[in-house]
N, C-alpha and C positions, 0 to 999 in steps of 0.2 A: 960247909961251903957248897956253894952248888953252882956248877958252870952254864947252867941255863939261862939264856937270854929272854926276857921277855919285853914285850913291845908295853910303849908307855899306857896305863891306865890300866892294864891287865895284870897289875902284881896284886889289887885289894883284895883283902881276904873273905869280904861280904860278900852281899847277891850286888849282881849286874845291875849298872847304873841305866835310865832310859838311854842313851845312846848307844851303849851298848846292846840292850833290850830289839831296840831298833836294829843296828847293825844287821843282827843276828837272825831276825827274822828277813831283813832284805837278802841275806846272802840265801838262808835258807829256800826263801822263794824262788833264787835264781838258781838253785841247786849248788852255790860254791863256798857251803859252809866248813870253814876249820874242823878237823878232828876235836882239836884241843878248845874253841869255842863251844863246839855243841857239847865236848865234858862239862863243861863250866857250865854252861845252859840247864844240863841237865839237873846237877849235884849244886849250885848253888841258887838259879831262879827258881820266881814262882810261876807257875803253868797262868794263872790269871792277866800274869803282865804280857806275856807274850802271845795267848791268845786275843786283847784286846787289841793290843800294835799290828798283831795278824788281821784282824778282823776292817782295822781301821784304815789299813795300807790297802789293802786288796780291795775295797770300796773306792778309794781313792784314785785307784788302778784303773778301777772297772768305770769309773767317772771319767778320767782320764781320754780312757778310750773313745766313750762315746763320745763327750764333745769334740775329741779328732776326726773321727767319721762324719760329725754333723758339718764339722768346716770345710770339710775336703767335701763332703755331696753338695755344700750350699755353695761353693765356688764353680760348678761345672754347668 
């Protein structure tokens, strides 16, 4: 028996489902990744799924940006 609590969708025994994939890298980006995520990240994902969610969020990011900067200089 084991008195650990774990939060819903975190007990599978597999690798990291996309949401979680995601999650993981969003927190990571922010710097406010779990201990106990980035274990599971490590020891269960594959480096490919989360190198692509990396790769695909931070473009989105950097897209993001620009067309905020383009609205805000095309308004002045």
């Amino acid at each position: 028996m084991s008195d650990q609590r774990q939060e819903p969708g975190q007990n599978e025994p597999g690798k990291p489902n996309l949401f979680q994939v995601i999650w993981s890298v969003l927190a990571a980006l922010f710097g406010v990744q779990s201990g106990r995520n980035r274990e599971r990240d490590f020891r269960k994902g594959k480096a490919s799924d989360y190198i692509i969610v990396y790769v695909i969020l931070v473009v989105a990011l950097v897209v993001g940006m620009i067309v905020t900067v383009n609205i805000v200089l095309s308004g002045t």
